[in-house]
KETOR-554741 format. One line per 8 residues: number of its first residue (from 1); their letters; for each residue x, z, y of N, C-alpha, C, O. Coordinates in Angstrom, 2 decimals, always signed. Atoms other than C-alpha are relative to their C-alpha. Layout:
N
NUM	A	X/Z/Y/X/Z/Y/X/Z/Y/X/Z/Y; ...
END
This chain:
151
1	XXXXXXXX	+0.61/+1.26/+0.39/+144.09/+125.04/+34.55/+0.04/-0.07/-1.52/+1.00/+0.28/-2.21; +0.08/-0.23/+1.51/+142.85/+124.67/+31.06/+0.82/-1.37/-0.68/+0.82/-2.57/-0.41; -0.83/+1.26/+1.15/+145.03/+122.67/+28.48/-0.84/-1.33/-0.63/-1.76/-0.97/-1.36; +1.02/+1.12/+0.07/+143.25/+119.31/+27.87/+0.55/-0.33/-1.79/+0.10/-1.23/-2.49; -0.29/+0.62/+1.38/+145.11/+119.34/+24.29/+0.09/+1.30/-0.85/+0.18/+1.23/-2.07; +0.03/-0.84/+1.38/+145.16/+122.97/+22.86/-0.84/+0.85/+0.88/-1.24/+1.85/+0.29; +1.31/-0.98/-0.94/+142.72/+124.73/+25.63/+0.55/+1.12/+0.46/-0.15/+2.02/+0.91; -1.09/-1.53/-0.70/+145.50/+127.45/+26.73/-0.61/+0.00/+1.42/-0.58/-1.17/+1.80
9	XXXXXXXX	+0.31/-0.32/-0.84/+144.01/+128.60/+30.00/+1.03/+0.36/+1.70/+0.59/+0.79/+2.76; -0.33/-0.62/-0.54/+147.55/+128.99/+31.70/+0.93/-1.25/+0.03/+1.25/-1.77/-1.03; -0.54/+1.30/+0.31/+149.56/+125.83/+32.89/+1.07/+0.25/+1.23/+0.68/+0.92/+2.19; -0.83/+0.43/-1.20/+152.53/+125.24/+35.30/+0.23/-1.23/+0.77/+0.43/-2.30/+0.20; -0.14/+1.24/-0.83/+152.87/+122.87/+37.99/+1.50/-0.44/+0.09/+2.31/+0.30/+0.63; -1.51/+0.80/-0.17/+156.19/+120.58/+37.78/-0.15/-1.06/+0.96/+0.72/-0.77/+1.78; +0.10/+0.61/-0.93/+155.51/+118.12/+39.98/-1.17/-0.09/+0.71/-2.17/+0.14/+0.03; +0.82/-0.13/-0.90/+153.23/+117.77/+43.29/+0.05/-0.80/+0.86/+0.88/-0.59/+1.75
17	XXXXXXXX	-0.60/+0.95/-1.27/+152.92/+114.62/+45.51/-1.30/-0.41/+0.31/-2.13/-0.44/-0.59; +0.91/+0.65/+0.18/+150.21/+113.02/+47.57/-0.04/-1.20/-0.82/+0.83/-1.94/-1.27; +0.08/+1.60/+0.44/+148.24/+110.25/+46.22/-0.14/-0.75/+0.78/-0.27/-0.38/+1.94; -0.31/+1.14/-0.78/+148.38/+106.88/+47.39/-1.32/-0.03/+1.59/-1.25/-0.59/+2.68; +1.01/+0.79/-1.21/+145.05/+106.90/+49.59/-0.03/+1.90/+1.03/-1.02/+2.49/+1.47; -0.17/-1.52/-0.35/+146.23/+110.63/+51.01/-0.91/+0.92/+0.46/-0.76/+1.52/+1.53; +1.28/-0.95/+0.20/+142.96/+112.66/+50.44/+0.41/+0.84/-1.11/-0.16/+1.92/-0.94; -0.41/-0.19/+0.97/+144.46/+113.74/+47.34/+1.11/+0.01/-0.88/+1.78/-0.95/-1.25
25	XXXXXXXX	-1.19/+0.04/+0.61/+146.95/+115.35/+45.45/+0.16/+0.30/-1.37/-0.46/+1.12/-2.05; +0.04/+0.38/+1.45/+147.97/+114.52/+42.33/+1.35/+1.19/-0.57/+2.44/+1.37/-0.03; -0.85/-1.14/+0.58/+149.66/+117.47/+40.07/+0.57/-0.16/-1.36/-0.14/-0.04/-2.36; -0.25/-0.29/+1.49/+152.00/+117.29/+37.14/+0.02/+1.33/-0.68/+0.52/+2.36/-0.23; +0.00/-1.59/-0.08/+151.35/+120.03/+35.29/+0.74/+0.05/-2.26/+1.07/-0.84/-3.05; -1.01/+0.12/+1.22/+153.01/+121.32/+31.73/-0.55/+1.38/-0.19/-0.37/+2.35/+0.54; +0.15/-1.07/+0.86/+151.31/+123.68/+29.13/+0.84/+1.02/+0.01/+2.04/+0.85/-0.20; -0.92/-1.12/+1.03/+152.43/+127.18/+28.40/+0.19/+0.38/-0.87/+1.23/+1.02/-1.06
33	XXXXXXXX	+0.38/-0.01/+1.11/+151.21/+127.34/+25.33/+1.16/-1.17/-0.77/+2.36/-1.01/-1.00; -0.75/+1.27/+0.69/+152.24/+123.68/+23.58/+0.78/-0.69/+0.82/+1.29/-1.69/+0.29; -1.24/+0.90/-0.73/+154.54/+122.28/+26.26/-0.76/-1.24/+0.73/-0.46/-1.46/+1.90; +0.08/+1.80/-0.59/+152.88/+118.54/+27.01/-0.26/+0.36/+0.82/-0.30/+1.55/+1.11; -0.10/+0.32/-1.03/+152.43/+117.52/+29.65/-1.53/-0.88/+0.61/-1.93/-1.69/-0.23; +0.91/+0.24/-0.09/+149.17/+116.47/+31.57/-0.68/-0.05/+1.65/-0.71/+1.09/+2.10; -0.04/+0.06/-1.34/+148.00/+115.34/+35.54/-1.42/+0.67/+0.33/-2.26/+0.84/-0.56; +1.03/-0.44/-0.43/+145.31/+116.84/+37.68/-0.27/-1.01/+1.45/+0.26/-2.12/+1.47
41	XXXXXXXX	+0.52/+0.65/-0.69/+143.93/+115.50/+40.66/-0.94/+1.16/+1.20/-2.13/+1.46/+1.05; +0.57/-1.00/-0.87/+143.30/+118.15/+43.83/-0.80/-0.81/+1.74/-0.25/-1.40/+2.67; +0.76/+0.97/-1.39/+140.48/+116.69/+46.73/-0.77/+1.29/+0.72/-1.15/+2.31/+0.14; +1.04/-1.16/-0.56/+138.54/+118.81/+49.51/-0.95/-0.07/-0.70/-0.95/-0.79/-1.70; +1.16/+0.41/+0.29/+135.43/+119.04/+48.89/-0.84/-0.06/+1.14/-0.76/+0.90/+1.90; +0.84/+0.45/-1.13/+133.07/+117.73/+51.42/-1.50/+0.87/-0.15/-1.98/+0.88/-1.29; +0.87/+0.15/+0.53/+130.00/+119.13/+51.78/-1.06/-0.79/+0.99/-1.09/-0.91/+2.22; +0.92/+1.57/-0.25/+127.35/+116.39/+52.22/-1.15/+0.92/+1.39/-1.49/+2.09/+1.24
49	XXXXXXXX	+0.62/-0.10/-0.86/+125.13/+116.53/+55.76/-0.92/-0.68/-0.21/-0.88/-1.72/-0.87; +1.88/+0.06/+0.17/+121.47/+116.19/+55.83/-0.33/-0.37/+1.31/-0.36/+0.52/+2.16; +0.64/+0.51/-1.45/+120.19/+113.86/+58.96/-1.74/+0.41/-0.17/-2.52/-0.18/-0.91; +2.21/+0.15/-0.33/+115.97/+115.08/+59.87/+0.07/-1.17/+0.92/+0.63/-1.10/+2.01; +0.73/+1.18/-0.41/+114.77/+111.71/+60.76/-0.99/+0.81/+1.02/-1.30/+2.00/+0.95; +0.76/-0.32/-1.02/+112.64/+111.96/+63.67/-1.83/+0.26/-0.30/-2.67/+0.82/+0.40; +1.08/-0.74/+0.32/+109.58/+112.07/+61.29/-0.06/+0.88/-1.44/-0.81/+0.96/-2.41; +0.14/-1.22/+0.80/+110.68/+114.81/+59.56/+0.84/-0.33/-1.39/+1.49/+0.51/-2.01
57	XXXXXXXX	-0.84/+0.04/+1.16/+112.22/+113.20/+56.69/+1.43/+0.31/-0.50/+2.10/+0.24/+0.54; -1.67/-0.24/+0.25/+115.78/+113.92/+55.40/+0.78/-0.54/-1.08/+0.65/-0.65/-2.30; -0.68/+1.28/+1.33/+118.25/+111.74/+53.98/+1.81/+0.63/+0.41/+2.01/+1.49/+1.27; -1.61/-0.19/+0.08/+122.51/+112.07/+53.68/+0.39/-0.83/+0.76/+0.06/-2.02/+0.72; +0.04/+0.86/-0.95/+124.06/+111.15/+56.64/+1.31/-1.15/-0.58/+2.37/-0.99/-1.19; -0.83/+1.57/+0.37/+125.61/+107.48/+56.13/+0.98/-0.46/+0.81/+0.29/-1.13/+1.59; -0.99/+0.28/-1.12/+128.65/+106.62/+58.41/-0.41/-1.28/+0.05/-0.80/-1.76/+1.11; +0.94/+1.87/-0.57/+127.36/+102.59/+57.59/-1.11/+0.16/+0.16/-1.74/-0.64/-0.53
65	XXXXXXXX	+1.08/+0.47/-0.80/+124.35/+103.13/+59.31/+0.22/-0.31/+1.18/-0.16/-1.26/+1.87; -0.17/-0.52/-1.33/+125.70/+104.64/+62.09/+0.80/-1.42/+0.23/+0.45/-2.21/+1.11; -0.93/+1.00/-0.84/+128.53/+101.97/+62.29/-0.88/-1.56/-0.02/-0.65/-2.36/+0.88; +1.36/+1.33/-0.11/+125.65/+98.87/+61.66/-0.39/+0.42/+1.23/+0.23/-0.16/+2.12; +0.33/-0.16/-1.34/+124.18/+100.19/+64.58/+0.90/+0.12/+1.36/+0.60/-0.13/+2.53; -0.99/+0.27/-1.22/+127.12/+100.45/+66.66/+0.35/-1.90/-0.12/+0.24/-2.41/+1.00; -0.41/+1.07/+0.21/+128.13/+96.79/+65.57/-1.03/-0.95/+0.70/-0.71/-1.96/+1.32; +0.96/+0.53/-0.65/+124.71/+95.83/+66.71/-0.12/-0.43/+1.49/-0.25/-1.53/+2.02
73	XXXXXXXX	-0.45/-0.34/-1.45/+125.14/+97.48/+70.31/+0.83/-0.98/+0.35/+0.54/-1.95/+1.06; -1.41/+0.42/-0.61/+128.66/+96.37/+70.65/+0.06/-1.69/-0.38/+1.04/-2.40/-0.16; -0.38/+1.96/+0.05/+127.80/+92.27/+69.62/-0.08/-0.64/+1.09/-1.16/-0.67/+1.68; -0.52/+0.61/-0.70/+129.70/+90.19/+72.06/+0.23/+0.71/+0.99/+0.01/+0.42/+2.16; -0.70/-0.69/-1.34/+131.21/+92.84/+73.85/+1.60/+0.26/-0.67/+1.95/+0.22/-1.85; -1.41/-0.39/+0.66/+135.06/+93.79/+73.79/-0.11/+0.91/+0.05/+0.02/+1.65/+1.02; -0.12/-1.52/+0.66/+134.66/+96.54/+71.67/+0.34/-0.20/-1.76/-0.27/-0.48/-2.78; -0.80/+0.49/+1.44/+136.92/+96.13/+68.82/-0.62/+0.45/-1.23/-1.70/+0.95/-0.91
81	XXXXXXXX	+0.75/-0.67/+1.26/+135.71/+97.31/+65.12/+0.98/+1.33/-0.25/+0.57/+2.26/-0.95; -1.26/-0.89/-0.01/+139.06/+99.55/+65.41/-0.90/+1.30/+0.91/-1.08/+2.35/+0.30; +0.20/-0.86/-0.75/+137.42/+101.59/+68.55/-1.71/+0.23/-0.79/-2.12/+1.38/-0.85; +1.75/-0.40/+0.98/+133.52/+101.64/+66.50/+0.19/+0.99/-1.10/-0.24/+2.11/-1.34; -0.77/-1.26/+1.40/+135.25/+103.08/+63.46/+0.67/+1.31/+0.72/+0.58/+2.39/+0.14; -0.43/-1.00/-0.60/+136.90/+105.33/+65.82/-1.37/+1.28/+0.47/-1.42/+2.51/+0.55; +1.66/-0.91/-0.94/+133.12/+106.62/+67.41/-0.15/+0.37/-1.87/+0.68/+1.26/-2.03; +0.38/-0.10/+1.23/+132.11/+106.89/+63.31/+1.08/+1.20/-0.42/+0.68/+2.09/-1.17
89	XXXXXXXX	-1.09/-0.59/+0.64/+135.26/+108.68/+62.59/-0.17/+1.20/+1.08/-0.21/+2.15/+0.29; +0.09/-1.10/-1.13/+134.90/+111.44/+65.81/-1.18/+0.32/-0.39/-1.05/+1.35/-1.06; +1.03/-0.55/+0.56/+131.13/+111.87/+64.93/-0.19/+0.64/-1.31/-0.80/+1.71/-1.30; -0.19/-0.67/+1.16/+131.58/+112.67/+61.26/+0.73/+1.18/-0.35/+0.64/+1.97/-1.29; -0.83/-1.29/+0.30/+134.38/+115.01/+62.24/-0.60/+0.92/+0.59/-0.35/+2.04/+0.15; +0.32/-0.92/-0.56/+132.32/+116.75/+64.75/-1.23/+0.89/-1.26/-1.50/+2.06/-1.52; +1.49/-0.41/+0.89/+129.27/+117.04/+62.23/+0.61/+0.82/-1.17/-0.22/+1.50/-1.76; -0.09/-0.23/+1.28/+131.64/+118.18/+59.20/+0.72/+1.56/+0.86/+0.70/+2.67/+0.33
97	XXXXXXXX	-0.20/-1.44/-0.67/+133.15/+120.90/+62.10/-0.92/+1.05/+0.51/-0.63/+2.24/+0.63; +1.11/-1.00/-0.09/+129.87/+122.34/+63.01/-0.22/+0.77/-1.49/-0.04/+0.35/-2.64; +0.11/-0.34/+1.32/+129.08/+124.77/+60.71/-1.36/+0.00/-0.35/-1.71/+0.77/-1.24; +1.10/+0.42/+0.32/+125.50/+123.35/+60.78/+0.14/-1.10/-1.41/+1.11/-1.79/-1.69; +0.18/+1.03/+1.63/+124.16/+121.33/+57.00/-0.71/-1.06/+0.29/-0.78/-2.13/-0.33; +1.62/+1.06/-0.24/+121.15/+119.64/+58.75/+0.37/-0.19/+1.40/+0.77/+0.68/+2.17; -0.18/+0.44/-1.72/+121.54/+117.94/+62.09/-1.22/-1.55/+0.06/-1.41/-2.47/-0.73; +1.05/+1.28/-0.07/+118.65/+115.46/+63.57/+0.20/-0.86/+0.27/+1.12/-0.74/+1.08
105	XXXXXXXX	-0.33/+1.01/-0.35/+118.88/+112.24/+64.04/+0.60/-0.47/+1.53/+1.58/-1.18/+1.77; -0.04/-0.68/-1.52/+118.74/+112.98/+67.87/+1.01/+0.15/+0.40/+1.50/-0.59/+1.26; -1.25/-0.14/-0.37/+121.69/+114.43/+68.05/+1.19/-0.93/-0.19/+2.16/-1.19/+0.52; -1.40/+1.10/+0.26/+123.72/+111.82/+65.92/+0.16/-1.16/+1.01/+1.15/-1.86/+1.25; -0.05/+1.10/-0.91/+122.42/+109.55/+68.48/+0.39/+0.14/+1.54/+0.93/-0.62/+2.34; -0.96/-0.36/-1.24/+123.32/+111.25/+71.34/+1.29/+0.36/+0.15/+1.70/+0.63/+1.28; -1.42/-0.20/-0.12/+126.82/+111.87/+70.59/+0.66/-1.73/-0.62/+1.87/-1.93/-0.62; -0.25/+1.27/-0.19/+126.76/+107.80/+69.68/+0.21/-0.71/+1.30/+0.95/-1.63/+1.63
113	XXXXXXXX	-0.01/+0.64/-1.47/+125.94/+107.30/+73.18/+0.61/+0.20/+1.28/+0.58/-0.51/+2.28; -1.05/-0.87/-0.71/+128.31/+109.80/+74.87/+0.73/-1.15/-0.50/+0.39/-2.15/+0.14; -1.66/+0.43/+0.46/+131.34/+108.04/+73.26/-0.42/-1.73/+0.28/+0.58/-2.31/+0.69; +0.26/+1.59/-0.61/+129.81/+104.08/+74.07/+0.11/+0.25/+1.39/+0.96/-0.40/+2.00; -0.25/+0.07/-1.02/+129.43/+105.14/+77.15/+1.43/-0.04/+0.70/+1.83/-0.91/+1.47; -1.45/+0.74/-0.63/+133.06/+105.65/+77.99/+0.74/-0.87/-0.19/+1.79/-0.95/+0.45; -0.68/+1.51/+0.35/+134.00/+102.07/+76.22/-0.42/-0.65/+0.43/+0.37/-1.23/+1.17; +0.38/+0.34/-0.81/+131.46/+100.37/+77.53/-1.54/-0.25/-0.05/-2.40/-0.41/-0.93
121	XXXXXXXX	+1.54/-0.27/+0.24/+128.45/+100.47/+79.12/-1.23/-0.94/-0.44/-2.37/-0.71/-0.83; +1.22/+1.54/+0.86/+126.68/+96.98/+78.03/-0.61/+0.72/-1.53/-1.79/+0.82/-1.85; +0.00/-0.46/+1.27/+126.96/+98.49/+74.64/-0.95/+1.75/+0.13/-1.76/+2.17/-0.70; +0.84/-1.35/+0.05/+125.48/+102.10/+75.64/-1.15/-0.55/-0.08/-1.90/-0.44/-1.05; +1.78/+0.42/-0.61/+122.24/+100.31/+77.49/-0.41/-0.66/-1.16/-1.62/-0.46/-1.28; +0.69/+0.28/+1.21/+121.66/+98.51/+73.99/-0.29/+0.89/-1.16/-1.30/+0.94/-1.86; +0.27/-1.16/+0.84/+122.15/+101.23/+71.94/-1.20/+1.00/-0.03/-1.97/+1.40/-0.91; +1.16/-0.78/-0.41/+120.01/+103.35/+74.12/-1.33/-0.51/+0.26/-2.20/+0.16/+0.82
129	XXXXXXXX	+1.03/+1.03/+0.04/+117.46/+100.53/+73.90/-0.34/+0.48/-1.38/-0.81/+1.60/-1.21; +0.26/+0.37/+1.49/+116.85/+100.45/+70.20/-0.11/+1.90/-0.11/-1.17/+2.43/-0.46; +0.47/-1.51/+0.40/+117.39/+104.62/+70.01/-0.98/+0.31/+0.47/-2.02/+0.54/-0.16; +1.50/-0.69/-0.27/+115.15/+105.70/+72.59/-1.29/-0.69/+0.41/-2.23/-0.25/+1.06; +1.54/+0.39/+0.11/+112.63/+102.87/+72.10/-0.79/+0.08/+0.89/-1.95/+0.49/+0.92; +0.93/+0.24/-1.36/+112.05/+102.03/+75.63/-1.07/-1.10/-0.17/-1.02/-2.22/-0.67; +1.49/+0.57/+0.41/+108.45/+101.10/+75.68/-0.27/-1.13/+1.28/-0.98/-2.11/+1.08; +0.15/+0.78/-1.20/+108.56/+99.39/+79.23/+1.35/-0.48/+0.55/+2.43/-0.10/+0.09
137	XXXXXXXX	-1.06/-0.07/-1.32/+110.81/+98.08/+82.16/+0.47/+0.98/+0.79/+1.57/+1.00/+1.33; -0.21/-0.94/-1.04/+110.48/+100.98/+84.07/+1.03/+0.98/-1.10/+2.16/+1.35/-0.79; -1.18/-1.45/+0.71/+112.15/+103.64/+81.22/+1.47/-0.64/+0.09/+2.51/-0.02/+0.33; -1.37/+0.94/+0.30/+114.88/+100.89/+80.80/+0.64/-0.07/+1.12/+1.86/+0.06/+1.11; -1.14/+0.08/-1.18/+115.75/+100.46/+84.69/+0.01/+1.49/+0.58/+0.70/+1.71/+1.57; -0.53/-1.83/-0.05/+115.48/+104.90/+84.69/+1.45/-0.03/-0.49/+2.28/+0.31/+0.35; -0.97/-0.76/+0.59/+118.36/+105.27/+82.33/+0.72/-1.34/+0.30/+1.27/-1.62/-0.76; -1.41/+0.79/-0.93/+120.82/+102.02/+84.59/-0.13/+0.70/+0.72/+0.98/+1.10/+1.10
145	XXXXXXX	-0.23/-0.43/-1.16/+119.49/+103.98/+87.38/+0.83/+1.06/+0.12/+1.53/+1.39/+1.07; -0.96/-1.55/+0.02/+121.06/+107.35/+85.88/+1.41/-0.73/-0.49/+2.39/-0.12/-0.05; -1.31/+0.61/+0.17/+124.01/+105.21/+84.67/+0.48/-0.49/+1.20/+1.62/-0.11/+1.48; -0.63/+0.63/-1.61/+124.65/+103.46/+88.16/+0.46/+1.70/+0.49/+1.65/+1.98/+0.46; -0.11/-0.71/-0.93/+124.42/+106.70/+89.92/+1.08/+1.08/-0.23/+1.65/+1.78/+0.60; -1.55/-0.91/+0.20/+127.24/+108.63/+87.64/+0.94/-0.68/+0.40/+2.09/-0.25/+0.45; -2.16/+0.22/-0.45/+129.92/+106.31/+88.91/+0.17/+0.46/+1.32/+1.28/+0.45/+1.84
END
């Protein structure tokens, strides 16, 4: 690590602790050169996911979209903001464990609707209202009929 006060290229670490919001660890570190003393600051690095919109466009995927739209689903159901953040927090990990960059909208929405479904299903059938933009009655009482018939 380069010297921030005489540019020596060669530094020792004396102290090492997380920081407070524990993503990040904070390093004391101490010149070889001139001695002072001087902190660093060590974070993953993320790299950023690319949602294709369904017409083609591509934007950075947003965890507050996703969770606006769960909040939507889930109004006036008992489905806490604790277990929503939880679906937001499992989807982002699956998306940052694929070793895919670009994932479609499609998918983010079908692994929204996997995980409502086992909290609850009021909240799936709205979700899956507004995603797949049932055009009639009939698509809407298809996908209770395939929900009735898994229990």
């Amino acid at each position: 690590m380069k010297c921030p006060y005489c540019g020596f290229l060669e530094s020792k670490v004396v102290d090492s602790r997380p920081a407070e919001d524990g993503t990040t660890i904070r390093r004391r570190r101490e010149c070889i050169s001139c001695g002072k003393r001087f902190t660093t600051y060590e974070t993953v690095e993320i790299t950023p996911i690319v949602v294709i919109k369904k017409d083609g466009a591509r934007e950075l995927f947003d965890r507050q979209k996703l969770l606006n739209g769960l909040l939507k689903a889930c109004g006036n159901r008992p489905v806490s903001l604790d277990e929503m953040t939880k679906i937001v927090n499992n989807i982002e990990q699956r998306l940052q464990n694929s070793l895919k960059r670009e994932v479609s909208s499609k998918d983010i929405g079908e692994m929204a609707m996997a995980e409502l479904k086992e909290i609850d299903e009021v909240a799936y059938i709205r979700f899956a209202s507004v995603y797949r933009k049932f055009q009639d009655v009939e698509s809407f009482m298809e996908e209770l009929k395939k929900l009735l018939s898994e229990k």
